[in-house]
Phi, psi and omega in degrees: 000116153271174191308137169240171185288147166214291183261130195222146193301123188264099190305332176317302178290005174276321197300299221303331190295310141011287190278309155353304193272342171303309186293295215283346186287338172283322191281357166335285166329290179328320190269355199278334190296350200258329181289327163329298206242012184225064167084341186068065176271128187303339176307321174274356182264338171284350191267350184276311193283312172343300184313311189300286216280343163290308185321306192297318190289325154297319179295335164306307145311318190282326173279306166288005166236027134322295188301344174285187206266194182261311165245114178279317186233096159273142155235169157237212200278001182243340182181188175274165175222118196249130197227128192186232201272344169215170173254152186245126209233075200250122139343162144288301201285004165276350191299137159241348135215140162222175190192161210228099195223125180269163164269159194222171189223211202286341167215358167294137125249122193289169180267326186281144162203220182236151132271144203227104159267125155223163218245170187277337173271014142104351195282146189233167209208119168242117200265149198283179183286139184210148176311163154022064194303330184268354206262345219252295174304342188248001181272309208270310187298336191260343166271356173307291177302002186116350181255000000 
């Protein structure tokens, strides 16, 4: 049997990172000009290095889940397959939990979130932001019992 897609990298959390290191990289901008031309106060220049250091820290995530494959997760008839810088290869019968946690925003719950495997031999596996996370959880329970 071949490998079929069960998870796929959910682009929505790329923009959001995207649009993040965009926004903080402008008050960066912003502030460092306001520390420039306004008495040189120390406050905008720590609120200016914040700005940065958020701008860096989103362009990072954001840039590094760009970089994952396209189908984050496949299975057949014998396990999962976890695909990143290698593929990862878990039985069904080693799984011993998994849960599905979408992400949410401020009154929001989004349908992409992470999956969380964790296995009989203690190793736990966090599957990257993937597409319809609970519906990706209740497929990996049902192919567990069999069905």
């Amino acid at each position: 049997m071949a490998k079929k897609e069960l998870g796929i990298k959910a682009k929505g959390f790329i923009g959001g990172e995207l649009t993040g290191m965009i926004i903080s990289a402008i008050f960066f901008l912003i502030l460092v000009t306001a520390y420039i031309f306004n008495e040189n106060h120390i406050a905008f220049l720590l609120f200016a290095i914040f700005f940065l250091a958020m701008a860096i820290w989103t362009g990072y995530l954001a840039f590094s889940n760009i970089k994952k494959p396209r189908v984050i997760l496949e299975y057949d008839r014998k396990g999962l397959y976890i695909k990143g810088k290698t593929e990862i290869f878990v039985p069904y019968h080693k799984i011993l939990k998994v849960i599905g946690l979408c992400s949410t925003g401020r009154y929001n719950k989004y349908t992409f979130g992470v999956l969380h495997l964790t296995t009989t031999d203690g190793k736990k596996y966090k599957v990257g932001v993937i597409y319809d996370v609970e519906e990706v959880e209740r497929k990996i329970k049902n192919l567990m019992c069999g069905k």
